[in-house]
C-alpha positions as a Markdown table, in Angstrom:
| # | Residue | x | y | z |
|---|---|---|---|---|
| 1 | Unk | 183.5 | 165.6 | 80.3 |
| 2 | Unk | 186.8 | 164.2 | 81.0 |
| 3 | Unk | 186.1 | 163.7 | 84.7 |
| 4 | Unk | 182.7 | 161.9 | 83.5 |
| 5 | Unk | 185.1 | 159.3 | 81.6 |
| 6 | Unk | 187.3 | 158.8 | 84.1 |
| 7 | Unk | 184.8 | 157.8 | 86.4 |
| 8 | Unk | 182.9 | 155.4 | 83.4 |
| 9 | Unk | 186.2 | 154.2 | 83.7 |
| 10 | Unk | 186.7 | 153.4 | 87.8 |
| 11 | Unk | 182.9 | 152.3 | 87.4 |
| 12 | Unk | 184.0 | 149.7 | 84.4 |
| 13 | Unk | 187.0 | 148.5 | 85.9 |
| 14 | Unk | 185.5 | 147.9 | 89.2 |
| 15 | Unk | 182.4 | 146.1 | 87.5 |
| 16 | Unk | 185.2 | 143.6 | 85.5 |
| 17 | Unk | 186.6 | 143.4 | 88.9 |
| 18 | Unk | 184.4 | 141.9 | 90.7 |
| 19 | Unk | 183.1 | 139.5 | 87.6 |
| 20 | Unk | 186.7 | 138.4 | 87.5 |
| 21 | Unk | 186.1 | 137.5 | 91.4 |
| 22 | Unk | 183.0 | 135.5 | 90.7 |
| 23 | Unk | 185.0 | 133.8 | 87.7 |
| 24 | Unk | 187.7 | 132.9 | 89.8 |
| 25 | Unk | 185.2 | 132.0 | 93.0 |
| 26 | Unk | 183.2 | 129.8 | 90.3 |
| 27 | Unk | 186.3 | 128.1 | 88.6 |
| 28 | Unk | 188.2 | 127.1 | 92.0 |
| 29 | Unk | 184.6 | 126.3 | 94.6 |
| 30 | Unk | 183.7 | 122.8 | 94.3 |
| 31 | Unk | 180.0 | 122.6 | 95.4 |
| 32 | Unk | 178.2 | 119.7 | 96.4 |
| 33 | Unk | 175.5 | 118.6 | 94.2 |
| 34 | Unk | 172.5 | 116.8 | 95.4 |
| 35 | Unk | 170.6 | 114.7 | 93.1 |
| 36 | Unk | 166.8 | 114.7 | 94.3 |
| 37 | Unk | 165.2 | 111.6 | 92.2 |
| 38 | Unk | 161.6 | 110.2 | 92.9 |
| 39 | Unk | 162.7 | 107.4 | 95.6 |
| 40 | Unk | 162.1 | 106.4 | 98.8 |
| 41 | Unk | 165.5 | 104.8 | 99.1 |
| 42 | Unk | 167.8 | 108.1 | 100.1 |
| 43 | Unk | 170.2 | 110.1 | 97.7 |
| 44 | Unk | 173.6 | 110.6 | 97.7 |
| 45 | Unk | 175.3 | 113.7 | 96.3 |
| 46 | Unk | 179.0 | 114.5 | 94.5 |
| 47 | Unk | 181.3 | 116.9 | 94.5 |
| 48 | Unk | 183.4 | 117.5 | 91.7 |
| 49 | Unk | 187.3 | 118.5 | 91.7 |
| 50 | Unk | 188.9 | 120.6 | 89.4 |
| 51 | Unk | 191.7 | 117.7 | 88.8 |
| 52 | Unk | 189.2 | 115.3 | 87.9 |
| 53 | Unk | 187.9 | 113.8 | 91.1 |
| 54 | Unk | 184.6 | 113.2 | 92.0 |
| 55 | Unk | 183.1 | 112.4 | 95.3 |
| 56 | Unk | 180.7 | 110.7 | 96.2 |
| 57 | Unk | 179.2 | 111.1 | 99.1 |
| 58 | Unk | 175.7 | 111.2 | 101.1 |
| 59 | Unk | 173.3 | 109.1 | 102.6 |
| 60 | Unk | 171.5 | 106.3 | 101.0 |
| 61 | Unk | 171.9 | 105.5 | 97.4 |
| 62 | Unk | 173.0 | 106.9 | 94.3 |
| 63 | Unk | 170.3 | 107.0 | 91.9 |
| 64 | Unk | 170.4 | 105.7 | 88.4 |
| 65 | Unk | 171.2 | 109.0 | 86.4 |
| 66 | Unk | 171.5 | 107.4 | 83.0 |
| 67 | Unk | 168.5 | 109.5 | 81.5 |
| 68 | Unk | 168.7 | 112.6 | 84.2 |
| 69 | Unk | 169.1 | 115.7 | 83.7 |
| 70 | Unk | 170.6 | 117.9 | 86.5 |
| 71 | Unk | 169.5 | 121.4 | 87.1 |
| 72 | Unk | 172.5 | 122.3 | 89.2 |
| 73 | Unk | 174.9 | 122.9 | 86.7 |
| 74 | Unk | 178.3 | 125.5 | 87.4 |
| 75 | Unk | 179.1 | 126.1 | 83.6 |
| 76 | Unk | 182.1 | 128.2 | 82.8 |
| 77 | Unk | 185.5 | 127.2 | 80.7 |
| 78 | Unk | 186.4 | 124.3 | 82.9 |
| 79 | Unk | 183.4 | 123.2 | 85.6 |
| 80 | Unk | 180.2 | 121.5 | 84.0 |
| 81 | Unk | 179.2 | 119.4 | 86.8 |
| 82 | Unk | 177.1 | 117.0 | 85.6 |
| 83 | Unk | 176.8 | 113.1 | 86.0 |
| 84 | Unk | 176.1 | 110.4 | 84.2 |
| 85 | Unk | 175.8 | 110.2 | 80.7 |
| 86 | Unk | 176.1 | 113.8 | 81.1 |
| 87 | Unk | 180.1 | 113.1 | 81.3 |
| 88 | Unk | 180.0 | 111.7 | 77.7 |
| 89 | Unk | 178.3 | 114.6 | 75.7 |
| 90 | Unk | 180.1 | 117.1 | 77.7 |
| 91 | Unk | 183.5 | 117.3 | 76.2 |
| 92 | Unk | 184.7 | 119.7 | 79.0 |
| 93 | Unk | 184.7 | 117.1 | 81.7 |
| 94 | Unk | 187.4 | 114.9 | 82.4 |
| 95 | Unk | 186.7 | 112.7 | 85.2 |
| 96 | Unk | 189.9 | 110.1 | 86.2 |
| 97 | Unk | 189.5 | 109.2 | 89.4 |
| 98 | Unk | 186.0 | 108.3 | 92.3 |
| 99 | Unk | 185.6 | 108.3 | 95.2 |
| 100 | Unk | 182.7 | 106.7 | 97.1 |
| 101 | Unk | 182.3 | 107.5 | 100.7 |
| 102 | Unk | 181.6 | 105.3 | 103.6 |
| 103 | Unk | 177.9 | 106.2 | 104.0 |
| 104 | Unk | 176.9 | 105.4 | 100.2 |
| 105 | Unk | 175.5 | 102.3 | 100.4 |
| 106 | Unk | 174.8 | 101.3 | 96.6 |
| 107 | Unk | 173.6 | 102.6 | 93.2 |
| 108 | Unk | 170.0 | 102.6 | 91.6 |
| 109 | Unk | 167.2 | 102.0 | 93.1 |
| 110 | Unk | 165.9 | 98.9 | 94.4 |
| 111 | Unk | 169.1 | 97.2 | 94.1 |
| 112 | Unk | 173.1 | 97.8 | 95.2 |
| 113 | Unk | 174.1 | 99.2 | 91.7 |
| 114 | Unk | 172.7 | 99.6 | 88.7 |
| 115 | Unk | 174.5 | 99.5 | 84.8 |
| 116 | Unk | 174.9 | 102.4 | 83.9 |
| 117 | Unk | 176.1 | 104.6 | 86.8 |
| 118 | Unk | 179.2 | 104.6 | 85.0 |
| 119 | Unk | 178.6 | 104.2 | 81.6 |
| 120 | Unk | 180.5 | 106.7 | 78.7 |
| 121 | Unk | 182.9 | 107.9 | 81.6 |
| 122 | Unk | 185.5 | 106.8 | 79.6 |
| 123 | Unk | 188.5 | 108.6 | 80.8 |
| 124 | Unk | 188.0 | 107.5 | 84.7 |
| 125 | Unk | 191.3 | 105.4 | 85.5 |
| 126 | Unk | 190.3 | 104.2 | 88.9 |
| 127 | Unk | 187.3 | 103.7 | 91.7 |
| 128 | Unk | 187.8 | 104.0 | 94.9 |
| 129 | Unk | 185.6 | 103.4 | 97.8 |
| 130 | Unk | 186.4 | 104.6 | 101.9 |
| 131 | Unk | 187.8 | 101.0 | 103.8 |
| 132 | Unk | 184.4 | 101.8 | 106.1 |
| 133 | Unk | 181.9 | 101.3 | 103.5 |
| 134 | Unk | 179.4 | 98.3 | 104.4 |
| 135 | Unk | 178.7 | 97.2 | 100.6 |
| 136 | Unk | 180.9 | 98.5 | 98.3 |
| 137 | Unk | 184.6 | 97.8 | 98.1 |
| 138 | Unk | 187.7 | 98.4 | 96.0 |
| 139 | Unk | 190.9 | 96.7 | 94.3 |
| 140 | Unk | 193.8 | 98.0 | 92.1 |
| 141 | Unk | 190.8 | 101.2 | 91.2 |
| 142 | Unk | 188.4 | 98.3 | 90.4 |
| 143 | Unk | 185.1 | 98.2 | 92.1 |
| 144 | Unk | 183.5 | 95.0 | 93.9 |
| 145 | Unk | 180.9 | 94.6 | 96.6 |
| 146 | Unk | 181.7 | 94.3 | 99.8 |
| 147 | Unk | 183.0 | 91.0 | 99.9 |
| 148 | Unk | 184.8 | 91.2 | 96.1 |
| 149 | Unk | 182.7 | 88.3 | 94.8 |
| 150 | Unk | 180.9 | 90.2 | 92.7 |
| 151 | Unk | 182.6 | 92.6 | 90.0 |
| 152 | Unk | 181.0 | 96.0 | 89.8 |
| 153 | Unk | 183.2 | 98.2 | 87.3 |
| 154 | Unk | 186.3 | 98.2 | 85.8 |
| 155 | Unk | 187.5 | 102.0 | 84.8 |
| 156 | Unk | 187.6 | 102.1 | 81.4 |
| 157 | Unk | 189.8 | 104.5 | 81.6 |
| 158 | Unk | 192.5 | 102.6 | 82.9 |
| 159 | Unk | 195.7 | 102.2 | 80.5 |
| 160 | Unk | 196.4 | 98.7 | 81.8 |
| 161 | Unk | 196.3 | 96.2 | 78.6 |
| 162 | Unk | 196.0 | 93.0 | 80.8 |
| 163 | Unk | 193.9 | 92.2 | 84.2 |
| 164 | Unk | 193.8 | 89.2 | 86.6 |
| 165 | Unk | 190.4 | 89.1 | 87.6 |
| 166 | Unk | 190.5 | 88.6 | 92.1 |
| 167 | Unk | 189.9 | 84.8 | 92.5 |
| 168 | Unk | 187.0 | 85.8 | 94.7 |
| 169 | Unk | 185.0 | 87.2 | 92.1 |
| 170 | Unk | 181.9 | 84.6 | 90.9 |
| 171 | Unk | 179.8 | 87.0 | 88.9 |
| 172 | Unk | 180.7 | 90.0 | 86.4 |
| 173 | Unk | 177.9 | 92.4 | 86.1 |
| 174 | Unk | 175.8 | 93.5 | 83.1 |
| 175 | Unk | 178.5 | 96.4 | 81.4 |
| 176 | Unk | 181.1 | 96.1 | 83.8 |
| 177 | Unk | 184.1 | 96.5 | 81.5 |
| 178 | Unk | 181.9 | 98.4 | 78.5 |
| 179 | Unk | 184.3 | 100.6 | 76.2 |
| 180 | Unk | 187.6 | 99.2 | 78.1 |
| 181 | Unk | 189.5 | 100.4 | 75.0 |
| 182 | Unk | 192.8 | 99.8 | 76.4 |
| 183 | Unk | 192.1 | 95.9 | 77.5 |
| 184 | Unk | 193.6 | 93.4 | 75.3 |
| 185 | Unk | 193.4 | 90.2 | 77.4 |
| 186 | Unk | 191.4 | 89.0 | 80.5 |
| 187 | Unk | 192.1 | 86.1 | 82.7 |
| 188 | Unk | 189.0 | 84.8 | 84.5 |
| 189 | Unk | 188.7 | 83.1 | 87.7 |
| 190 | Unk | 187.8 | 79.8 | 88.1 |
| 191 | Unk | 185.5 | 80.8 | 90.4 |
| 192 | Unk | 183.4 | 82.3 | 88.0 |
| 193 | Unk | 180.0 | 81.5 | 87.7 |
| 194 | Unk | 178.0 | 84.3 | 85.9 |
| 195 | Unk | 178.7 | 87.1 | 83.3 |
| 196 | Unk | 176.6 | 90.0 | 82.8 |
| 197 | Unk | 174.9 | 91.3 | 80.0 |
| 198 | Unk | 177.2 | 93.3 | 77.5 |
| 199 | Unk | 179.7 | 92.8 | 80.3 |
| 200 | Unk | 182.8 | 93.3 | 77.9 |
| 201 | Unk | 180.7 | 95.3 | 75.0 |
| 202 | Unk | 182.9 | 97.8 | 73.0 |
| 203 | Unk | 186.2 | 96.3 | 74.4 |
| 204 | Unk | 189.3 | 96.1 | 73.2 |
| 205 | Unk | 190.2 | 92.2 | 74.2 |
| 206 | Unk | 191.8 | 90.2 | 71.2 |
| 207 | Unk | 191.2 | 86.8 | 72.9 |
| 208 | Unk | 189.4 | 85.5 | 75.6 |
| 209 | Unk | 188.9 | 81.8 | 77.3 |
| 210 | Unk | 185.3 | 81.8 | 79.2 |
| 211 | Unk | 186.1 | 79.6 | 82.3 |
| 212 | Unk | 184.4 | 76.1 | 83.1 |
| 213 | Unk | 180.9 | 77.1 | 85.4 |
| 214 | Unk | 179.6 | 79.7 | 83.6 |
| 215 | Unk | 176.2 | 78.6 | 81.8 |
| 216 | Unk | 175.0 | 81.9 | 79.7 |
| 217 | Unk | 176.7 | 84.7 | 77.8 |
| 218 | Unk | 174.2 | 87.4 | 76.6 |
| 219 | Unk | 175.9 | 89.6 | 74.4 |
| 220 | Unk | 178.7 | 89.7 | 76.2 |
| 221 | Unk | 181.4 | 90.8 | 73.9 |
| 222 | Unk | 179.1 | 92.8 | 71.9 |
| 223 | Unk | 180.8 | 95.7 | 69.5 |
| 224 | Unk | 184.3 | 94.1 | 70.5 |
| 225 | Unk | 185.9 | 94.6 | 67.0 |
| 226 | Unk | 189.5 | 93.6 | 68.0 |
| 227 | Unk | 188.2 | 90.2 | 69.5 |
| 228 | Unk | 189.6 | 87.3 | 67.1 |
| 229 | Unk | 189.3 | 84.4 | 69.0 |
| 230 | Unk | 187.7 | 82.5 | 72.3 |
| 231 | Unk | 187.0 | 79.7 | 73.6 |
| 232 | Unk | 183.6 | 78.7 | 75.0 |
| 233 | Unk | 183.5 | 76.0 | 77.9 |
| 234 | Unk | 181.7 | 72.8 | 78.6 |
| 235 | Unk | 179.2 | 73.9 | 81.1 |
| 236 | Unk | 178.0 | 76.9 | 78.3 |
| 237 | Unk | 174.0 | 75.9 | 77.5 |
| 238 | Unk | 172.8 | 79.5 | 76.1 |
| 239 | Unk | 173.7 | 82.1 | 74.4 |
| 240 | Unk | 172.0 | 85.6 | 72.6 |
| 241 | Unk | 172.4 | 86.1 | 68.9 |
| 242 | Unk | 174.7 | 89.4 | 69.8 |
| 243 | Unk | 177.3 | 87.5 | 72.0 |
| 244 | Unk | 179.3 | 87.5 | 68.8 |
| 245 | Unk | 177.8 | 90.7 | 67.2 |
| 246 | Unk | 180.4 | 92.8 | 65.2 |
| 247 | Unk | 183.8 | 91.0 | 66.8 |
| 248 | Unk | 186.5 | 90.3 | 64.1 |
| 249 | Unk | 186.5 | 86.6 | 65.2 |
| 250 | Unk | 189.3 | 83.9 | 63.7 |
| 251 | Unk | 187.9 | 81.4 | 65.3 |
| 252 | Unk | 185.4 | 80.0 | 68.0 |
| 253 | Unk | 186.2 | 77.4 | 69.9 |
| 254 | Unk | 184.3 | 74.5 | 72.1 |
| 255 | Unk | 185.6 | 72.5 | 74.9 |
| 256 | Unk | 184.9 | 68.7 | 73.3 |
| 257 | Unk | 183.0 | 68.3 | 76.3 |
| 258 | Unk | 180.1 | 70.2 | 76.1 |
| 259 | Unk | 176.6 | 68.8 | 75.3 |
| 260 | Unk | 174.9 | 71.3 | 73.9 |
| 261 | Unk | 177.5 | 72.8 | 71.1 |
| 262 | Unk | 180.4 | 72.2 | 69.1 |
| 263 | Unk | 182.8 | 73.7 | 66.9 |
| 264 | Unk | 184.3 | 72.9 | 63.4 |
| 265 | Unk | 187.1 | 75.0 | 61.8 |
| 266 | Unk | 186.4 | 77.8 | 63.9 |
| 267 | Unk | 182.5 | 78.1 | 63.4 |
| 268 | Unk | 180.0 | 77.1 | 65.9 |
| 269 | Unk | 177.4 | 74.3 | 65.2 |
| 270 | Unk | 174.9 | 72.5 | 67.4 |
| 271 | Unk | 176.2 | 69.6 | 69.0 |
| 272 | Unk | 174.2 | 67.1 | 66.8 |
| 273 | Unk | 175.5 | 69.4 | 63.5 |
| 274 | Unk | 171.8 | 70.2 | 62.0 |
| 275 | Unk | 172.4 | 73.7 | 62.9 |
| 276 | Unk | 175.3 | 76.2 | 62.0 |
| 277 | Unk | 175.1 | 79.0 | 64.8 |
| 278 | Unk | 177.7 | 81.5 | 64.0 |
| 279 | Unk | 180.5 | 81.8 | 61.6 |
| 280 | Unk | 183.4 | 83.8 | 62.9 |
| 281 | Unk | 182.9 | 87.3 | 61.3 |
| 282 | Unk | 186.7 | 87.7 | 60.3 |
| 283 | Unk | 187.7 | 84.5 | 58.7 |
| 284 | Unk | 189.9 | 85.2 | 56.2 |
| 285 | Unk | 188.3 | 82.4 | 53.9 |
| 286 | Unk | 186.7 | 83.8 | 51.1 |
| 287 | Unk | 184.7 | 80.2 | 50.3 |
| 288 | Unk | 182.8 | 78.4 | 52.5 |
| 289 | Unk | 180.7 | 75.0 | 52.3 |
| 290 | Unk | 178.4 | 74.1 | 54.7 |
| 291 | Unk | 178.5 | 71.0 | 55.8 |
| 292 | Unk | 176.6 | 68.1 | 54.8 |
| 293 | Unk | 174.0 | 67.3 | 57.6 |
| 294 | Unk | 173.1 | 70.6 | 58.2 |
| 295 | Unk | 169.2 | 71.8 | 58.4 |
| 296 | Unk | 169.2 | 75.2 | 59.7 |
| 297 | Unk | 171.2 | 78.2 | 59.2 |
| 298 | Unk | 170.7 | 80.5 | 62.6 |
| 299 | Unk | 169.6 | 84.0 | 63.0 |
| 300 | Unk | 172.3 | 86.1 | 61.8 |
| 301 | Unk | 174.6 | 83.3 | 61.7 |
| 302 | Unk | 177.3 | 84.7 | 58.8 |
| 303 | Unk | 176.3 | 88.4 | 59.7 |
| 304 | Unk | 179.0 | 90.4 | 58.7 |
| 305 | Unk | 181.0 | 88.3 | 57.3 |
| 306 | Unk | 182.8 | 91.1 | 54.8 |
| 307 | Unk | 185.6 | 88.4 | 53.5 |
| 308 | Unk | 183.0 | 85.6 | 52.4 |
| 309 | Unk | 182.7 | 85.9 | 48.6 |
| 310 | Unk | 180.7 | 82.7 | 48.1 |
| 311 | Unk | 178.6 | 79.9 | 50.3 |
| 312 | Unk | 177.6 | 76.5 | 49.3 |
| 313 | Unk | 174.5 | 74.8 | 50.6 |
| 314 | Unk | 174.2 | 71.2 | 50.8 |
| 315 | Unk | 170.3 | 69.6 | 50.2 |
| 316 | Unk | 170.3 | 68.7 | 53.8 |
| 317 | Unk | 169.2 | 72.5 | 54.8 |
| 318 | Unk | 165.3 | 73.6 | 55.1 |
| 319 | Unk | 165.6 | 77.0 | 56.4 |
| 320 | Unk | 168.1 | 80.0 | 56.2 |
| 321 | Unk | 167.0 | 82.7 | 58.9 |
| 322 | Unk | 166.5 | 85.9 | 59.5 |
| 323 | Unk | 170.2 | 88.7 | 59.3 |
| 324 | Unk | 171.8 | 85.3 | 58.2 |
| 325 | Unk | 174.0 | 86.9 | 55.9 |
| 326 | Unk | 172.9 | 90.3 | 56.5 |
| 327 | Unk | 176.3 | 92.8 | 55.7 |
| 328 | Unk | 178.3 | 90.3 | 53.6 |
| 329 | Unk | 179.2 | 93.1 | 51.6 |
| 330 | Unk | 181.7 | 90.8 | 49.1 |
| 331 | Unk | 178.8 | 87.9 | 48.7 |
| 332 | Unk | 178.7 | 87.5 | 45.2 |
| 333 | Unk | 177.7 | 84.1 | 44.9 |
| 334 | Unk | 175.1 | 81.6 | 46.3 |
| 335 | Unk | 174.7 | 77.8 | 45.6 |
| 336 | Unk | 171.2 | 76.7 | 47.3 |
| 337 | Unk | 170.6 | 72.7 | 47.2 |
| 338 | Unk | 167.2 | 71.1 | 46.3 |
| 339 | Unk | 166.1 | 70.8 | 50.2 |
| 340 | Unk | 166.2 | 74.5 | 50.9 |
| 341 | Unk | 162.3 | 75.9 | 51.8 |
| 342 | Unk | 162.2 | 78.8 | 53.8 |
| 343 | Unk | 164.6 | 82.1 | 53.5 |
| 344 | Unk | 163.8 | 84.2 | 56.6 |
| 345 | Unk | 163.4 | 87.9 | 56.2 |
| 346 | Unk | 166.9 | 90.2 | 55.4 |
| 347 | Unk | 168.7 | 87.1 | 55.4 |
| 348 | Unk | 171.1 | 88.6 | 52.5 |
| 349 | Unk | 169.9 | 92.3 | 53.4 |
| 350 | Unk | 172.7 | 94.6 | 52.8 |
| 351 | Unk | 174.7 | 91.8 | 49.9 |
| 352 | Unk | 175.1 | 94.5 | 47.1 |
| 353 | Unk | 177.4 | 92.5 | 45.0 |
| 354 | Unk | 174.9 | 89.3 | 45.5 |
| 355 | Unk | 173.1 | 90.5 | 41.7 |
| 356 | Unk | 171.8 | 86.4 | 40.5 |
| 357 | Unk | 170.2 | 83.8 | 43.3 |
| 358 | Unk | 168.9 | 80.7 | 41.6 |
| 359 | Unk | 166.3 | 79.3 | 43.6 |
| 360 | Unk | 164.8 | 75.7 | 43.1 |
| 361 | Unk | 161.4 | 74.6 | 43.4 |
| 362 | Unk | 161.8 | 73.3 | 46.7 |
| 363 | Unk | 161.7 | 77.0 | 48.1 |
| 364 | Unk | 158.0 | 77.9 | 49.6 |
| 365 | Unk | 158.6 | 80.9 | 51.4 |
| 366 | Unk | 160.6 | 84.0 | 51.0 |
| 367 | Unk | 160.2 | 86.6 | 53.6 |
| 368 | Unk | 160.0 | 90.9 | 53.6 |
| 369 | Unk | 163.4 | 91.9 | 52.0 |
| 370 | Unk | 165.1 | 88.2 | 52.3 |
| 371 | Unk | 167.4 | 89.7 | 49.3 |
| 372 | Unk | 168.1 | 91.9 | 46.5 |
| 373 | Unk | 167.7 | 95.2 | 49.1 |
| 374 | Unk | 170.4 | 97.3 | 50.5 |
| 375 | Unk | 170.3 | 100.1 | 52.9 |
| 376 | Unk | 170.7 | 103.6 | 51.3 |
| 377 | Unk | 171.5 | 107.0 | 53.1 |
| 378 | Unk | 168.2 | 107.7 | 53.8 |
| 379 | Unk | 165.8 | 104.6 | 52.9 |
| 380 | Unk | 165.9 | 101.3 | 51.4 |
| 381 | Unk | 167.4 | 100.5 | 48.0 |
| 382 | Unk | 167.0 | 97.8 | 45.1 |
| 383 | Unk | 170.6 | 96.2 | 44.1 |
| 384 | Unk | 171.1 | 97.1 | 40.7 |
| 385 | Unk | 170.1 | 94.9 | 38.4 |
| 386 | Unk | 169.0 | 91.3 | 40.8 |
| 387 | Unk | 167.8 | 88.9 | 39.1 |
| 388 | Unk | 166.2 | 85.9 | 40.4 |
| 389 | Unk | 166.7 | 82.6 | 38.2 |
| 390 | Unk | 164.3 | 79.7 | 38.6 |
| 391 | Unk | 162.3 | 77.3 | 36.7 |
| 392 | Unk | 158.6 | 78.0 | 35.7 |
| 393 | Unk | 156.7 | 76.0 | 38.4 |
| 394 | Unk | 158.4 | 77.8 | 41.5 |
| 395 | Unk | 155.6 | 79.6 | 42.6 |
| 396 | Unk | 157.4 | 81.3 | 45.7 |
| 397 | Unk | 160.2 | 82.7 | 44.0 |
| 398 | Unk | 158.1 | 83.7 | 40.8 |
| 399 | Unk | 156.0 | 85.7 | 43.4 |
| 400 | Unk | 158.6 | 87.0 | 45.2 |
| 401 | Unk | 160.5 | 88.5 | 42.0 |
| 402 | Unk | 157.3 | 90.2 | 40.7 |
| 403 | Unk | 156.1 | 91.9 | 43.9 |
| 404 | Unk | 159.4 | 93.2 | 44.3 |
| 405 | Unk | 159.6 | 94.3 | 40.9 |
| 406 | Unk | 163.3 | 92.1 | 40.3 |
| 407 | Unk | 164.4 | 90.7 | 37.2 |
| 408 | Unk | 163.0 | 87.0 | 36.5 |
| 409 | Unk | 165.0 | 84.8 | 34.1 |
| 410 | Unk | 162.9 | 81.4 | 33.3 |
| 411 | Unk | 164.7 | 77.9 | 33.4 |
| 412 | Unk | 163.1 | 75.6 | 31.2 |
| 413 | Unk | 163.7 | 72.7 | 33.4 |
| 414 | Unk | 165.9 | 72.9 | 37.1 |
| 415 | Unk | 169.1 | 72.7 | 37.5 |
């Protein structure tokens, strides 16, 4: 019996053994990964280091992974090789440093890189690409084209708090410097002709002075909470409604020169005035008129605005629109004038302490959930006890209090 446990024993111990040798094998071999997506256009494959390198290496080009999942995955303690946005929901992996070989010749398919080959790889602190690559280059762990006038992705990793931009450099594309926690200020190159989509989204700039040239920011610094002031140029013709989304914004500014807008103690009209664009989101004001002159109050022009206690319209505007004050969670009071006729859907969505609008007659339309709604945990909510005030002949507001089941509190003649 004795002799039967010993050798249970050897058995056991020679068993753990040899696991512990696969362990070991598993924890310190750094395989090769190919990636095998539906394109004609090559693949390129990595290899992933233990100290937080990964290679990139192959023929043709790297696929967009963003939505990918891998089914060669090495998962013990340490290794989870896995790419894309793969790095973000696996907590094990700590990428810091690529490296893109010579025979890689872009990302995504159909073009030389695509947005979201790096995206949530937030602890990567530098890109580096071989001197021999044909497309791609690299500066200071920054990644470019070939020729550095193009701007591919900064490593948001990286713990510098200020970058130069290369002179070189005429475009910045879409999510190049997305989640750049660490950046606090960027100087642009003159140079500079075109910025991407959500190019500096989830940043952590504080200021920022978009150089003369570029004509379009699409919600460039989307999500950048630390932003409180920049300026916009003279060549600027267009921007998206969520270039300004979310930033704590002091103040915007305009170059005196541009045609198209201008700028007014730190909030952004039209050039001709009739139409206030955005206010800056974290003005410490708690007041604010709007000036005479103006007809139109933008989409999700004050959105956010969470120090703005009270607004004053003048009778010059027709139309408030849609998310204008959406989340101006101290809102408490509103002064319409006798020109206002249209208040677009949600405008004061999400305004709990907003409890009494007086509406004139000149109103004629009130859109789905324009006010007295909030957003609860789980569904939409009344605000306690809104009341609408208006006189009896205002058909639209009448209407909109009694199919929404609000409080309705009849002046005799208006105000």
């Amino acid at each position: 019996m004795k002799k039967r446990k010993t050798i249970l024993i050897i058995i056991s111990a020679a068993v753990a053994l040899l696991l512990a040798g696969g362990y070991l094998f598993l924890r310190h071999y750094t395989p090769e990964i190919e990636i095998k997506p539906n394109t004609e256009d090559g693949i390129a494959g990595y290899a992933i280091d233990r100290d937080g390198t990964v290679l990139i290496e192959g023929d043709g080009i790297m696929p967009d992974l963003y939505d990918w999942f891998l089914h060669y995955v090495y998962s013990d303690e340490e290794l989870h090789l896995l790419a894309q946005a793969a790095f973000h929901v696996n907590p094990r992996f700590h990428a810091k440093r690529v490296v893109i070989s010579e025979d890689v010749t872009g990302y995504g398919e159909a073009k030389q890189y695509t947005d979201y080959v790096f995206r949530y790889c937030d602890e990567i602190q530098s890109i580096e690409v071989d001197e021999s690559n044909p497309n791609l280059s690299s500066e200071d762990g920054v990644l470019f084209n070939k020729d550095k006038t193009v701007l591919l992705r900064y490593p948001a990793g990286n713990p510098r708090t200020e970058y130069i931009i290369p002179d070189s450099v005429k475009e910045i594309s879409a999510e190049a410097f997305d989640r750049c926690g660490f950046l606090k200020r960027i100087t642009f190159p003159s140079a500079l002709e075109t910025v991407g989509k959500c190019a500096f989204s989830e940043c952590g700039l504080t200021y920022a002075d978009i150089p003369e040239g570029v004509t379009k920011l699409e919600e460039v610094f989307f999500h950048c909470d630390k932003l409180e002031e920049f300026s916009l140029p003279s060549t600027l013709t267009e921007f998206t409604e969520g270039t300004f989304g979310y930033a704590s914004l002091q103040a915007i500014n305009v170059s005196p020169d541009n045609e198209v807008y201008k700028s007014e103690d730190g909030v952004l009209f039209s050039k001709d005035g009739t139409k206030l664009l955005r206010y800056p989101t974290g003005a410490q004001r708690t007041l604010y008129a709007i000036p005479d002159g103006v007809e139109e109050i933008g989409d999700g022009a004050f959105s956010g605005a969470v120090k703005l206690q009270s607004a004053s319209f003048p009778d010059s505007v027709r139309r408030v629109g849609e998310w204008s004050f959406e989340g101006c969670k101290a809102l408490s009071k509103v002064e319409f004038g006798h020109g206002i006729a249209h208040i677009g859907q949600y405008a004061f969505y999400n305004c709990k302490n907003l409890q009494r609008v007086q509406l004139p007659n000149s109103v004629k339309g009130i859109d789905y959930s324009a006010m007295g709604f909030y957003s609860g945990r789980s569904d939409v909510k009344k605000v306690n006890g809104f009341t609408i005030v208006c006189s009896d002949d205002a058909a639209a507001p009448r209407r909109y209090a009694e199919k929404n089941g609000f409080a309705l509190e009849i002046n005799s003649t208006e105000e």
